[in-house]
mmCIF file of the N, C-alpha and C atoms, coordinates in Angstrom:
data_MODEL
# 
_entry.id   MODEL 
# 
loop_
_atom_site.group_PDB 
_atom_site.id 
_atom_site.type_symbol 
_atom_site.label_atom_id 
_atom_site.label_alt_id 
_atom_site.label_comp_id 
_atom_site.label_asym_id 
_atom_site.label_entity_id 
_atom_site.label_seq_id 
_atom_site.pdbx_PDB_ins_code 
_atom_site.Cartn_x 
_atom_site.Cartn_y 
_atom_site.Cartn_z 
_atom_site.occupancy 
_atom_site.B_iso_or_equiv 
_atom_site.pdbx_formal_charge 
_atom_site.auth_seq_id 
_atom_site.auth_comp_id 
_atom_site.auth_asym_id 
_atom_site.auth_atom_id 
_atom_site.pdbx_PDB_model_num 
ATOM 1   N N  . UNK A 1 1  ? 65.435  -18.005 52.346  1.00 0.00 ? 1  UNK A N  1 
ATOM 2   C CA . UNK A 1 1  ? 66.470  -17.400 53.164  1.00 0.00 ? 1  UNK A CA 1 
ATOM 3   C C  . UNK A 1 1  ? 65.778  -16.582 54.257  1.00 0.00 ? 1  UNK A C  1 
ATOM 4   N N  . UNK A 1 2  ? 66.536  -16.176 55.333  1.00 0.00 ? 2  UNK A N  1 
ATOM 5   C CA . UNK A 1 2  ? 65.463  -15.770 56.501  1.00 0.00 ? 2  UNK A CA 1 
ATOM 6   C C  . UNK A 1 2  ? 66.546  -14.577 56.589  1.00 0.00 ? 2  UNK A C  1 
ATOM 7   N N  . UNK A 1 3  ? 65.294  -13.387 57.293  1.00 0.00 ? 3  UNK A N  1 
ATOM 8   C CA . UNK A 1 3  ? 65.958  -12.487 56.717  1.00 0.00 ? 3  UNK A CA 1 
ATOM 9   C C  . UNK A 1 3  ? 66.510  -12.152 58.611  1.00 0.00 ? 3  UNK A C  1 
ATOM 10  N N  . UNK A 1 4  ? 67.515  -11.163 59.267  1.00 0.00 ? 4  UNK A N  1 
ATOM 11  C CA . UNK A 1 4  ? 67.723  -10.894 60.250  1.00 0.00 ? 4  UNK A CA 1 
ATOM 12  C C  . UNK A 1 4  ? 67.924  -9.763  60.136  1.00 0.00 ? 4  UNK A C  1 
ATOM 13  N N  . UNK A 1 5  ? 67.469  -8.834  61.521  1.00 0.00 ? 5  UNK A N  1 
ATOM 14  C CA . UNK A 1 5  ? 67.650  -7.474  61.794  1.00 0.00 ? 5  UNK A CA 1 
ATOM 15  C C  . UNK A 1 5  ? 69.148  -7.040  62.653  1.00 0.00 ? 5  UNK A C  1 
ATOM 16  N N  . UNK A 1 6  ? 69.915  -6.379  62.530  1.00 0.00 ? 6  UNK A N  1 
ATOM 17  C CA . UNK A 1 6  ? 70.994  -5.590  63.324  1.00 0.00 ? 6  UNK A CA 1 
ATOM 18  C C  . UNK A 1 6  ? 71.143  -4.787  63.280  1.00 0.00 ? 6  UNK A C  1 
ATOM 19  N N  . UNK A 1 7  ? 71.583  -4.306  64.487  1.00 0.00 ? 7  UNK A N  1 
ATOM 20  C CA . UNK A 1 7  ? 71.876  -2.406  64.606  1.00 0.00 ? 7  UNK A CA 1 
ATOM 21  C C  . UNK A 1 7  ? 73.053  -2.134  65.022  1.00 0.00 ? 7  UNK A C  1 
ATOM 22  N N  . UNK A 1 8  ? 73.934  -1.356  64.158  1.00 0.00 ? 8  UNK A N  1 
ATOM 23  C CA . UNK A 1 8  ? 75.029  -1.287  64.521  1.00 0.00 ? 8  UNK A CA 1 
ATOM 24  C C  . UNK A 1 8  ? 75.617  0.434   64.367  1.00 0.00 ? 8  UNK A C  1 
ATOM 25  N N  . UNK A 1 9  ? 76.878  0.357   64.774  1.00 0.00 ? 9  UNK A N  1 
ATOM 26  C CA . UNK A 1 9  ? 77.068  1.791   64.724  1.00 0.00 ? 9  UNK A CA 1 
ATOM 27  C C  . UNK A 1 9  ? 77.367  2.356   63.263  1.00 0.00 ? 9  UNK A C  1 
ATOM 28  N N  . UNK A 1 10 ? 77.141  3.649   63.026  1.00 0.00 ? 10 UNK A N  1 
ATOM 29  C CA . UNK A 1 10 ? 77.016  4.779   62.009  1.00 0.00 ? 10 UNK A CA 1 
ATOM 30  C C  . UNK A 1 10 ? 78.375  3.855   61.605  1.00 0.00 ? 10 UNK A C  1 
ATOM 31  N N  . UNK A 1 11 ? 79.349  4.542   62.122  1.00 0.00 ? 11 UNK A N  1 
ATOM 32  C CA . UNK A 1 11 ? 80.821  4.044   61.794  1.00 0.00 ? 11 UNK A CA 1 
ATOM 33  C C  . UNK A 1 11 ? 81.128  3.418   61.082  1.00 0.00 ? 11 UNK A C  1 
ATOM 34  N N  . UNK A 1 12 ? 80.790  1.984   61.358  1.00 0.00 ? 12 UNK A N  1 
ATOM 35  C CA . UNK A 1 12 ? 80.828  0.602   61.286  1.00 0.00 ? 12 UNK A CA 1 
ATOM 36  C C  . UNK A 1 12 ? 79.712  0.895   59.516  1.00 0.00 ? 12 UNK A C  1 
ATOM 37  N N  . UNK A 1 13 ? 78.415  0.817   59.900  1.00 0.00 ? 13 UNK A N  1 
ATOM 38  C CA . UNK A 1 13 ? 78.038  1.026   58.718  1.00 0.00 ? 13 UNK A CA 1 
ATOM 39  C C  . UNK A 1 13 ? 78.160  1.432   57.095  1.00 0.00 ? 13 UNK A C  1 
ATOM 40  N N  . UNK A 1 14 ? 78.881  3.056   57.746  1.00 0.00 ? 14 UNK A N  1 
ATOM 41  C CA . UNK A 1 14 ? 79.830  3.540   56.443  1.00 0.00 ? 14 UNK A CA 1 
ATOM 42  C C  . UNK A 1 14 ? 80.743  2.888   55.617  1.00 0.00 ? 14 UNK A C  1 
ATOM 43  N N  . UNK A 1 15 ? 81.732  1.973   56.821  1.00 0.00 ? 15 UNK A N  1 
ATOM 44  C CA . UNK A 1 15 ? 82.890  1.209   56.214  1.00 0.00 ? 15 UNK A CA 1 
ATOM 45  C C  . UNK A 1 15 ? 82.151  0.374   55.264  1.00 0.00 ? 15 UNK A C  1 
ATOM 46  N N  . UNK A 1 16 ? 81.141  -0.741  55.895  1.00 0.00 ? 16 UNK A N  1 
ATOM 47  C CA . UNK A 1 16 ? 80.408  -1.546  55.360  1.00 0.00 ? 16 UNK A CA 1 
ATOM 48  C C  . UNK A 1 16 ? 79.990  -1.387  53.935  1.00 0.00 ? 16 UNK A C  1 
ATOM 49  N N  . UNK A 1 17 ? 79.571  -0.050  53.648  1.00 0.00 ? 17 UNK A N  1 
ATOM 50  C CA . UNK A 1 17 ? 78.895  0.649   52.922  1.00 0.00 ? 17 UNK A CA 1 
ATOM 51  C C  . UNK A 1 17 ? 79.909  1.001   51.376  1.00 0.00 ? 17 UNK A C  1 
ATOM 52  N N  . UNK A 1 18 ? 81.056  1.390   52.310  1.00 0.00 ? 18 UNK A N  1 
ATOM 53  C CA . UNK A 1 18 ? 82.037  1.546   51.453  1.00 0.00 ? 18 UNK A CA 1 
ATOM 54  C C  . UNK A 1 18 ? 82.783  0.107   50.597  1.00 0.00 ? 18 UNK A C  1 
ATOM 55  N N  . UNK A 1 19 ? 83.111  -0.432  51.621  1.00 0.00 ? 19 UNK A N  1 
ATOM 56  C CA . UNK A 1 19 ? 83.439  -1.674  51.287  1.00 0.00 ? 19 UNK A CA 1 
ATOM 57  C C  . UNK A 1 19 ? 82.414  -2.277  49.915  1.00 0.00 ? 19 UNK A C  1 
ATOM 58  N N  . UNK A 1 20 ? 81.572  -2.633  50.339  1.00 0.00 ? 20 UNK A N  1 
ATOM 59  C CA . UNK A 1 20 ? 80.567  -3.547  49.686  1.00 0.00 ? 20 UNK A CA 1 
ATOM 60  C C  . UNK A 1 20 ? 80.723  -2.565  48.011  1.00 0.00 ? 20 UNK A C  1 
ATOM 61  N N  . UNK A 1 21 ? 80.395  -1.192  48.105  1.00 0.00 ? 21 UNK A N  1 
ATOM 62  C CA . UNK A 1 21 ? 81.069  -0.396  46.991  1.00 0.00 ? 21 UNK A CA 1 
ATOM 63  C C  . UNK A 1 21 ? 82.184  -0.869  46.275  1.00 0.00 ? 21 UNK A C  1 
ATOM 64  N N  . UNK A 1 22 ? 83.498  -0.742  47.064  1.00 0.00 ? 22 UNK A N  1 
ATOM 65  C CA . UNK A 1 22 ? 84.325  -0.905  46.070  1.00 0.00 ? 22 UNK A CA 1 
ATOM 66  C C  . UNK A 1 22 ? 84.695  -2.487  45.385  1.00 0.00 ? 22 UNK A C  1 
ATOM 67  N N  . UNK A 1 23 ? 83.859  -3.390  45.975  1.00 0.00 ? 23 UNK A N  1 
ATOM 68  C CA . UNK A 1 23 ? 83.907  -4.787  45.509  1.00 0.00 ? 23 UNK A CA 1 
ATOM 69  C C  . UNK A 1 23 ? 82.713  -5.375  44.907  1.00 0.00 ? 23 UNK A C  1 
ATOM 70  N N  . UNK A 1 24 ? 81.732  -3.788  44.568  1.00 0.00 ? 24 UNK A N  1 
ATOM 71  C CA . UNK A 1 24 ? 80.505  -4.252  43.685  1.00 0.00 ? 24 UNK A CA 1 
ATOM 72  C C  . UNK A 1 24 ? 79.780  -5.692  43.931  1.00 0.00 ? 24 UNK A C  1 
ATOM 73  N N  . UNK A 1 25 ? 79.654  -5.491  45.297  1.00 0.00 ? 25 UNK A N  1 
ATOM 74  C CA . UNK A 1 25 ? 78.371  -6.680  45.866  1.00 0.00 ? 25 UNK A CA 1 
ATOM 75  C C  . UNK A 1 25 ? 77.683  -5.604  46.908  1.00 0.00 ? 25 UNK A C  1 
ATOM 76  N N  . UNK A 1 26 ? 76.873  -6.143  47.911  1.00 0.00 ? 26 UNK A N  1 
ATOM 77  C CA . UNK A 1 26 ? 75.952  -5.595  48.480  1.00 0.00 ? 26 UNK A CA 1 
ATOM 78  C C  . UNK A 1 26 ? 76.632  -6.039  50.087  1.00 0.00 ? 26 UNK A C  1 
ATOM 79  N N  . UNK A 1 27 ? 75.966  -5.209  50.853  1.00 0.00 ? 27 UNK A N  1 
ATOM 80  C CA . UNK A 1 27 ? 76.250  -4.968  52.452  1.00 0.00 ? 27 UNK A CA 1 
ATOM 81  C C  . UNK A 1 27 ? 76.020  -6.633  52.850  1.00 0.00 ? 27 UNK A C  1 
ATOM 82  N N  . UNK A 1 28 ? 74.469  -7.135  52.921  1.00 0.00 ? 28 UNK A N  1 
ATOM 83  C CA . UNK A 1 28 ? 74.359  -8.297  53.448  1.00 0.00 ? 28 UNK A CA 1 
ATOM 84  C C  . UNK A 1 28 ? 75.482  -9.289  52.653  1.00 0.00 ? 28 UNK A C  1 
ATOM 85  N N  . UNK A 1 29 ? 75.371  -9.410  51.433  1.00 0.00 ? 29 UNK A N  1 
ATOM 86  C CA . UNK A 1 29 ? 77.122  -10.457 51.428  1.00 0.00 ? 29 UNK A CA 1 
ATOM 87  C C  . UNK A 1 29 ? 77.723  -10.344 51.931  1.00 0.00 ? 29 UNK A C  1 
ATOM 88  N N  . UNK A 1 30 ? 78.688  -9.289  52.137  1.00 0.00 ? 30 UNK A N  1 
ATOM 89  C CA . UNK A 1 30 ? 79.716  -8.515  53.174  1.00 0.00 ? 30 UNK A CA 1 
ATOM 90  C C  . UNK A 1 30 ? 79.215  -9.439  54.177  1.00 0.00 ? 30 UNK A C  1 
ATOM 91  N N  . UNK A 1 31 ? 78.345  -9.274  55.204  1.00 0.00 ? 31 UNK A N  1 
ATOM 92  C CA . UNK A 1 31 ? 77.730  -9.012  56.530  1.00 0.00 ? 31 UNK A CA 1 
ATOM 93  C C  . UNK A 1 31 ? 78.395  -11.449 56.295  1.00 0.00 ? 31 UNK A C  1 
ATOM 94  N N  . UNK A 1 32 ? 77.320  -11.720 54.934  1.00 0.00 ? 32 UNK A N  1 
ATOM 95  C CA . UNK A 1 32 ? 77.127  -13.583 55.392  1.00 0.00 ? 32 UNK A CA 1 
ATOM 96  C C  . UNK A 1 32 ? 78.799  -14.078 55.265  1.00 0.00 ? 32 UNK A C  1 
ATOM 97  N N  . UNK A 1 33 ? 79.606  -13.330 54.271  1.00 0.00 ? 33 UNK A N  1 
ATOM 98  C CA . UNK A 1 33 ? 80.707  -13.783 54.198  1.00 0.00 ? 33 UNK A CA 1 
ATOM 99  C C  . UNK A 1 33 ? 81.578  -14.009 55.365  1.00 0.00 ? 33 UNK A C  1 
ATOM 100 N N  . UNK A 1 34 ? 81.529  -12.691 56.279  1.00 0.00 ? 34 UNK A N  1 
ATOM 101 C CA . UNK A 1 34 ? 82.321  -12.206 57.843  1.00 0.00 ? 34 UNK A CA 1 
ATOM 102 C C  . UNK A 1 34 ? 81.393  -13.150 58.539  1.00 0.00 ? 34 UNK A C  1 
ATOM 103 N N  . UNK A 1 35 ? 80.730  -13.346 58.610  1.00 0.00 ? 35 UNK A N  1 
ATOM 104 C CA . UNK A 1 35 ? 79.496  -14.593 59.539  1.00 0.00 ? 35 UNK A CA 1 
ATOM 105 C C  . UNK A 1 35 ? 80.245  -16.107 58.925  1.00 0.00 ? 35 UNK A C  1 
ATOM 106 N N  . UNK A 1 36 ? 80.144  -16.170 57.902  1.00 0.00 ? 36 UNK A N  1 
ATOM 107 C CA . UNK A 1 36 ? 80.553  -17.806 57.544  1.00 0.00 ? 36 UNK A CA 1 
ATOM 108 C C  . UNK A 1 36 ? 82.220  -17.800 57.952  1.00 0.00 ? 36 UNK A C  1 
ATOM 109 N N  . UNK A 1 37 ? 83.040  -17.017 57.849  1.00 0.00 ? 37 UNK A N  1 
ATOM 110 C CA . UNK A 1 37 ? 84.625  -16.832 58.121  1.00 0.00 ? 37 UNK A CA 1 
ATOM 111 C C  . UNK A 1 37 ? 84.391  -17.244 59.253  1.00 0.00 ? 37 UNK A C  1 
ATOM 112 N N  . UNK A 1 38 ? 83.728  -15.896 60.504  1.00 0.00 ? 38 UNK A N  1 
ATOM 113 C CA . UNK A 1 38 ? 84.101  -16.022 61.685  1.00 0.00 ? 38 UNK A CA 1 
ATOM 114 C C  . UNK A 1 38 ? 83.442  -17.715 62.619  1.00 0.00 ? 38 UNK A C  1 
ATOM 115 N N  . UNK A 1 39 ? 82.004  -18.733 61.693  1.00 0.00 ? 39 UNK A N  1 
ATOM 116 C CA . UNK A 1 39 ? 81.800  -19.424 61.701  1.00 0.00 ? 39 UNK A CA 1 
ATOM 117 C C  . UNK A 1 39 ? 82.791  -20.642 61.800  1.00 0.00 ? 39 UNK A C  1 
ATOM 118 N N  . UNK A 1 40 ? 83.102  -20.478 60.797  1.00 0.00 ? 40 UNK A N  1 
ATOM 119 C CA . UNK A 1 40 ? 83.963  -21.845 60.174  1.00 0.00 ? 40 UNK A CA 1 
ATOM 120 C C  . UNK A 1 40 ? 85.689  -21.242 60.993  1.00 0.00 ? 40 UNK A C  1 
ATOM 121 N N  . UNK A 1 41 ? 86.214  -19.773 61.792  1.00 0.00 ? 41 UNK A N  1 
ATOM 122 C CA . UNK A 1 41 ? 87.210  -20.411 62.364  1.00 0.00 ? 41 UNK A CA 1 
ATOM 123 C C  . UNK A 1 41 ? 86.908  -20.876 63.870  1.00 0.00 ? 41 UNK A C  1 
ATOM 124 N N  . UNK A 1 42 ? 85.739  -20.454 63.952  1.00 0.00 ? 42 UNK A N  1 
ATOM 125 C CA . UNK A 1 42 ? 85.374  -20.895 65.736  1.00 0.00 ? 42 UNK A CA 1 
ATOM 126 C C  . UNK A 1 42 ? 85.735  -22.433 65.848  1.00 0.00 ? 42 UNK A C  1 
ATOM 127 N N  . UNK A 1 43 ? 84.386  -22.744 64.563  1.00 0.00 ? 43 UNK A N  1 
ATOM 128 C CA . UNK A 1 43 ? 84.441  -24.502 65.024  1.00 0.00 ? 43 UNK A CA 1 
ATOM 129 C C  . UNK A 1 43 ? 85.616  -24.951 64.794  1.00 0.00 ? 43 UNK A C  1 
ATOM 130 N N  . UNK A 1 44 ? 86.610  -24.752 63.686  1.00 0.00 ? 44 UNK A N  1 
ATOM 131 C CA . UNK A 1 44 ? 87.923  -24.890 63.925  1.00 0.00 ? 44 UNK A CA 1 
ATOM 132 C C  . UNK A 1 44 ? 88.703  -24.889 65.398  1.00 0.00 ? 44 UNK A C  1 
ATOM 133 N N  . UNK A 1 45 ? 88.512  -24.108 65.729  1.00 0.00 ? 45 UNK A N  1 
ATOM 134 C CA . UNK A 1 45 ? 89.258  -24.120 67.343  1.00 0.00 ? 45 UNK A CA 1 
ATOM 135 C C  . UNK A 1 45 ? 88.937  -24.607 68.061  1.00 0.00 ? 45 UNK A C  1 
ATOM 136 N N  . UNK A 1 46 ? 87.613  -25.518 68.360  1.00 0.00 ? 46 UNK A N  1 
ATOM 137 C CA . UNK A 1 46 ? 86.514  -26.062 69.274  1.00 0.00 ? 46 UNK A CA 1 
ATOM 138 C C  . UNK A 1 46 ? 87.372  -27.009 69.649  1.00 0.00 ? 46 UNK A C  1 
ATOM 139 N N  . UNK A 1 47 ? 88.663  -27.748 69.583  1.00 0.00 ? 47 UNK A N  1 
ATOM 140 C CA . UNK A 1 47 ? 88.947  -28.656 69.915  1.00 0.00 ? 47 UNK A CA 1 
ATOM 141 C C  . UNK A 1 47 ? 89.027  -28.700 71.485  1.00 0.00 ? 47 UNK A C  1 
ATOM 142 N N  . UNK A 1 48 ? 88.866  -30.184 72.302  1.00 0.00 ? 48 UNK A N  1 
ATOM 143 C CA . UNK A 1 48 ? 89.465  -30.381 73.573  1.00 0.00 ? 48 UNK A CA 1 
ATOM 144 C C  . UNK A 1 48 ? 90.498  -29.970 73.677  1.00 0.00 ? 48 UNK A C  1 
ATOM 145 N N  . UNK A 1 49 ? 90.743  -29.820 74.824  1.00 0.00 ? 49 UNK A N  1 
ATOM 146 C CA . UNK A 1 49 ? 91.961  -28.775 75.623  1.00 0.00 ? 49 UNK A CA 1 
ATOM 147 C C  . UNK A 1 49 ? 93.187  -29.840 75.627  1.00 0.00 ? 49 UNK A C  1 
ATOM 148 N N  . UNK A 1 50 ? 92.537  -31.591 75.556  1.00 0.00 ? 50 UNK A N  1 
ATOM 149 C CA . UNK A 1 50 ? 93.573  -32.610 75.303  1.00 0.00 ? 50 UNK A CA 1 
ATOM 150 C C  . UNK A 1 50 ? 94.024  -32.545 74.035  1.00 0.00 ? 50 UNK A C  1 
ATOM 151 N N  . UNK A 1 51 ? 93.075  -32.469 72.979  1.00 0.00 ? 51 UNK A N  1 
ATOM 152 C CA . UNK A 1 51 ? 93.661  -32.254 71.229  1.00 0.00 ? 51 UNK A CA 1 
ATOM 153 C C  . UNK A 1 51 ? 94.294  -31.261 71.386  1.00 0.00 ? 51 UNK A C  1 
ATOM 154 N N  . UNK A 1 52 ? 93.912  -30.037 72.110  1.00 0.00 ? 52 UNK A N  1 
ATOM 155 C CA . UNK A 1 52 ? 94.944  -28.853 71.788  1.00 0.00 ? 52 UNK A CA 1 
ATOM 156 C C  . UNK A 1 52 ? 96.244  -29.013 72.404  1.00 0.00 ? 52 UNK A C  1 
ATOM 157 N N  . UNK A 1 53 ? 96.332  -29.874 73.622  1.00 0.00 ? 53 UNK A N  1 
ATOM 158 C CA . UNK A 1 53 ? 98.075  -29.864 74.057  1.00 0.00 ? 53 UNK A CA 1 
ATOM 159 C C  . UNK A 1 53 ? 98.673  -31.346 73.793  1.00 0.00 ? 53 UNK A C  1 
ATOM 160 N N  . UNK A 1 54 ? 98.034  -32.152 72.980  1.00 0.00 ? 54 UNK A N  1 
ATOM 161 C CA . UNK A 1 54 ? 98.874  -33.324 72.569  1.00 0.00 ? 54 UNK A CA 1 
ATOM 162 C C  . UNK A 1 54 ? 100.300 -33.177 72.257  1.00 0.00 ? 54 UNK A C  1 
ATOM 163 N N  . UNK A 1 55 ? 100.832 -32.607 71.587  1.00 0.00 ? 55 UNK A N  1 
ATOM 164 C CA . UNK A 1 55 ? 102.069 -32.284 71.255  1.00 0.00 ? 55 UNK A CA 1 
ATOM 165 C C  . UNK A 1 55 ? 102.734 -31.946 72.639  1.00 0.00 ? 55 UNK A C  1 
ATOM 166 N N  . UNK A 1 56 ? 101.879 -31.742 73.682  1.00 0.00 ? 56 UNK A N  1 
ATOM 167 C CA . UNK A 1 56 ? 102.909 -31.303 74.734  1.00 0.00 ? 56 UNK A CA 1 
ATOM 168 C C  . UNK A 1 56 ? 103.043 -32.394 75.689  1.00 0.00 ? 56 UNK A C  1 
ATOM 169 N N  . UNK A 1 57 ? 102.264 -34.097 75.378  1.00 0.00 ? 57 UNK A N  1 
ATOM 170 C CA . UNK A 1 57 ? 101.959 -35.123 76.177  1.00 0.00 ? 57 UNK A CA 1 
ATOM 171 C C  . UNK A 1 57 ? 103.229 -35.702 76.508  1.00 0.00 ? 57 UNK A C  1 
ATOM 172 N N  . UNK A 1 58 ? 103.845 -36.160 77.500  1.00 0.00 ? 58 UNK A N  1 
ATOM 173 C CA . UNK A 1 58 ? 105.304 -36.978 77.488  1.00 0.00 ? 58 UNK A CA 1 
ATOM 174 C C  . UNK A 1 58 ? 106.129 -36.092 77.201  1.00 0.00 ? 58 UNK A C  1 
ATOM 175 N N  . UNK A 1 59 ? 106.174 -34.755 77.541  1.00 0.00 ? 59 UNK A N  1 
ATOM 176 C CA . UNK A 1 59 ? 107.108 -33.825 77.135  1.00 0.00 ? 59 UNK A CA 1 
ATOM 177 C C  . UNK A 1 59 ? 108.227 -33.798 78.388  1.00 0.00 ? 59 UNK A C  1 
ATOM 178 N N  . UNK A 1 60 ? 107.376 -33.921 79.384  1.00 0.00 ? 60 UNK A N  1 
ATOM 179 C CA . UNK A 1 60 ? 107.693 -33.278 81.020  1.00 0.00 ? 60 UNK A CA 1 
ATOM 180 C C  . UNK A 1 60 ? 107.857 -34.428 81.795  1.00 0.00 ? 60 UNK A C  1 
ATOM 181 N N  . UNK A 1 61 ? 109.380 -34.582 82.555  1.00 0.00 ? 61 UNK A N  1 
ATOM 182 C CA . UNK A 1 61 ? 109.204 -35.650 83.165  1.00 0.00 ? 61 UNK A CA 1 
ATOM 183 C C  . UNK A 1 61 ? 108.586 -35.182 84.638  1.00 0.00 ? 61 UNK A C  1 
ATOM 184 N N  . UNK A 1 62 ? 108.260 -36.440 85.178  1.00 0.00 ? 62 UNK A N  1 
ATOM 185 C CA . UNK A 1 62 ? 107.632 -36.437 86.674  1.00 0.00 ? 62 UNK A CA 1 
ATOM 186 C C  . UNK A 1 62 ? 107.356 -37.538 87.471  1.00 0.00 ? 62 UNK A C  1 
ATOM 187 N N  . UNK A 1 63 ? 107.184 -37.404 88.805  1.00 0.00 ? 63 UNK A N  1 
ATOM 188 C CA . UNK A 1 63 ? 106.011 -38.664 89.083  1.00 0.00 ? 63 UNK A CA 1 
ATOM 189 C C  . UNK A 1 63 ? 104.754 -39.118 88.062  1.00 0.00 ? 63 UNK A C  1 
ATOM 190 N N  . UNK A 1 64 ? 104.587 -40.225 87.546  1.00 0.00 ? 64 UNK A N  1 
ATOM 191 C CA . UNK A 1 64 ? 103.851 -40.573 86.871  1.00 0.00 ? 64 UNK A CA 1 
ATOM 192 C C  . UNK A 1 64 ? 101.994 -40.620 87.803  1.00 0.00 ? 64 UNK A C  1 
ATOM 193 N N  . UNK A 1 65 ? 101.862 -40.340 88.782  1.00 0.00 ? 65 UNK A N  1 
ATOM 194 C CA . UNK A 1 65 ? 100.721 -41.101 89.368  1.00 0.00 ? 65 UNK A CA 1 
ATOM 195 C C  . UNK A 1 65 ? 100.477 -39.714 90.112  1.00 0.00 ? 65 UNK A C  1 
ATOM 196 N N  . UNK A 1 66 ? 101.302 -38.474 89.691  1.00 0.00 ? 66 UNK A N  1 
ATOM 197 C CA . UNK A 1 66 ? 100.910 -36.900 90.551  1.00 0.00 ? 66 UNK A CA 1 
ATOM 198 C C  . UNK A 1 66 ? 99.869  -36.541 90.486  1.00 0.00 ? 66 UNK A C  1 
ATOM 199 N N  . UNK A 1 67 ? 98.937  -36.787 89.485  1.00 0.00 ? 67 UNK A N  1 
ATOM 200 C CA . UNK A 1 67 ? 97.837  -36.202 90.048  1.00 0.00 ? 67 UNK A CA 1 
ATOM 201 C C  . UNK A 1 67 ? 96.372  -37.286 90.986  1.00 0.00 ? 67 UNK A C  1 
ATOM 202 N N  . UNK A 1 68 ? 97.312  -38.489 91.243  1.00 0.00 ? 68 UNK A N  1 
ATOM 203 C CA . UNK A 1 68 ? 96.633  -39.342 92.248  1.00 0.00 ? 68 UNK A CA 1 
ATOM 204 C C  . UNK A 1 68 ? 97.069  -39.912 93.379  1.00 0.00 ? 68 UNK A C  1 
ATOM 205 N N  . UNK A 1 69 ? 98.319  -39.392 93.656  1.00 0.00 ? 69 UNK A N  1 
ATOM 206 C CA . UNK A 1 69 ? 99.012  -39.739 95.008  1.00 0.00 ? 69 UNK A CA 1 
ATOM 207 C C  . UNK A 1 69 ? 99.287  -38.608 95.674  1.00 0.00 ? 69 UNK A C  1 
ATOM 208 N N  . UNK A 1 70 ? 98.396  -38.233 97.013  1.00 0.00 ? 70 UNK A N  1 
ATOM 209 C CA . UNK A 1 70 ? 97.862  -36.786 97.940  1.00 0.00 ? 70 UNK A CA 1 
ATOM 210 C C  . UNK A 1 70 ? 99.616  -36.540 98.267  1.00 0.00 ? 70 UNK A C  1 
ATOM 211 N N  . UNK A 1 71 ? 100.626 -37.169 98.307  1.00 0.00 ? 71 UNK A N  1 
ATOM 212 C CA . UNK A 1 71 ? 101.719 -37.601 98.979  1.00 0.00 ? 71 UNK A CA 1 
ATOM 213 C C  . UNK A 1 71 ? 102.894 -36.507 98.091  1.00 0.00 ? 71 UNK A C  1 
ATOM 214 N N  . UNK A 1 72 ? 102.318 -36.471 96.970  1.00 0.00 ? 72 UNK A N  1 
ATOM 215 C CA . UNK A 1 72 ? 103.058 -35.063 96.586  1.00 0.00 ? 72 UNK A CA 1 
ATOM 216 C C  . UNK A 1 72 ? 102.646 -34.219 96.192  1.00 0.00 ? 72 UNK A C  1 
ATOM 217 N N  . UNK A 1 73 ? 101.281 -33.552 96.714  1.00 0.00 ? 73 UNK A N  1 
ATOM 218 C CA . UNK A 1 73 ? 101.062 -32.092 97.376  1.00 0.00 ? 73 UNK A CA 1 
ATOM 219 C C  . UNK A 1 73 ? 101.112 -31.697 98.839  1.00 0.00 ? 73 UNK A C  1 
ATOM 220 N N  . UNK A 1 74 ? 102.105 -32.448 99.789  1.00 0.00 ? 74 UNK A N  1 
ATOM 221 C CA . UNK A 1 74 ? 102.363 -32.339 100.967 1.00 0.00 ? 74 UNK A CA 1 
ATOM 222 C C  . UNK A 1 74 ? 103.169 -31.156 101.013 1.00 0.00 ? 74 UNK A C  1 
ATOM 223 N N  . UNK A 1 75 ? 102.566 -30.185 101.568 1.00 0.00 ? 75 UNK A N  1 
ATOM 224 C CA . UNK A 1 75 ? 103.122 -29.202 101.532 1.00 0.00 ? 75 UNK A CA 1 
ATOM 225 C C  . UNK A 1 75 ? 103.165 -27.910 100.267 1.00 0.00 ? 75 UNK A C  1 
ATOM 226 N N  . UNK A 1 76 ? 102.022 -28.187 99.570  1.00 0.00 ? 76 UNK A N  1 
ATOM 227 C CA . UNK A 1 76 ? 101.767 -27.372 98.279  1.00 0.00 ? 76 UNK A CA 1 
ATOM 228 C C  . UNK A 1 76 ? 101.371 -26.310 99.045  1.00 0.00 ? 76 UNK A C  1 
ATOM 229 N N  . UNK A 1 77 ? 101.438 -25.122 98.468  1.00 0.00 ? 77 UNK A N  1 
ATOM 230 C CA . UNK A 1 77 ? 100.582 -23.888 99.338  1.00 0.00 ? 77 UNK A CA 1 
ATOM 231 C C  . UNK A 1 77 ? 100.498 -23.444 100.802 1.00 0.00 ? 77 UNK A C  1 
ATOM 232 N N  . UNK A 1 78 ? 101.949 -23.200 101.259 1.00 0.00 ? 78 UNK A N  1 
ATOM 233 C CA . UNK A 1 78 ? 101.940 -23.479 102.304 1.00 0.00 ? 78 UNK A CA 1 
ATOM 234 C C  . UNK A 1 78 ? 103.679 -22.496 102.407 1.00 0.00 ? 78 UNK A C  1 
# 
């Protein structure tokens, strides 16, 4: 296991300190458990921005070809 250094505030520490106390394990568990959580929900969310709005595909009607015909942003911004 490899070991890593951090410095964090007093504050923060105490809680840590406390914590790990009242659930009779030690600080670094504390520390790998909040590391593997906040791990495992990142890559969870990593999805494309297309996986994330599928549900919203064919929702909206429109010109089908808007974002390749210049002919209807005539007059966008303006």
């Amino acid at each position: 296991m490899t070991t890593v250094s951090l410095k964090m505030p007093d504050v923060l520490e105490r809680r840590l300190a406390r914590l790990a106390t009242s659930r009779g394990t030690t600080r670094s568990d504390l520390i790998r458990e909040a590391l593997e959580r906040l791990l495992t929900d990142a890559s969870a969310h990593s999805d494309s921005c297309l996986a994330l709005a599928s549900d919203l595909i064919g929702s909206v009607e429109g010109p089908a070809d808007l974002s390749h015909n210049k002919a209807h942003l005539e007059g966008f911004g303006k």
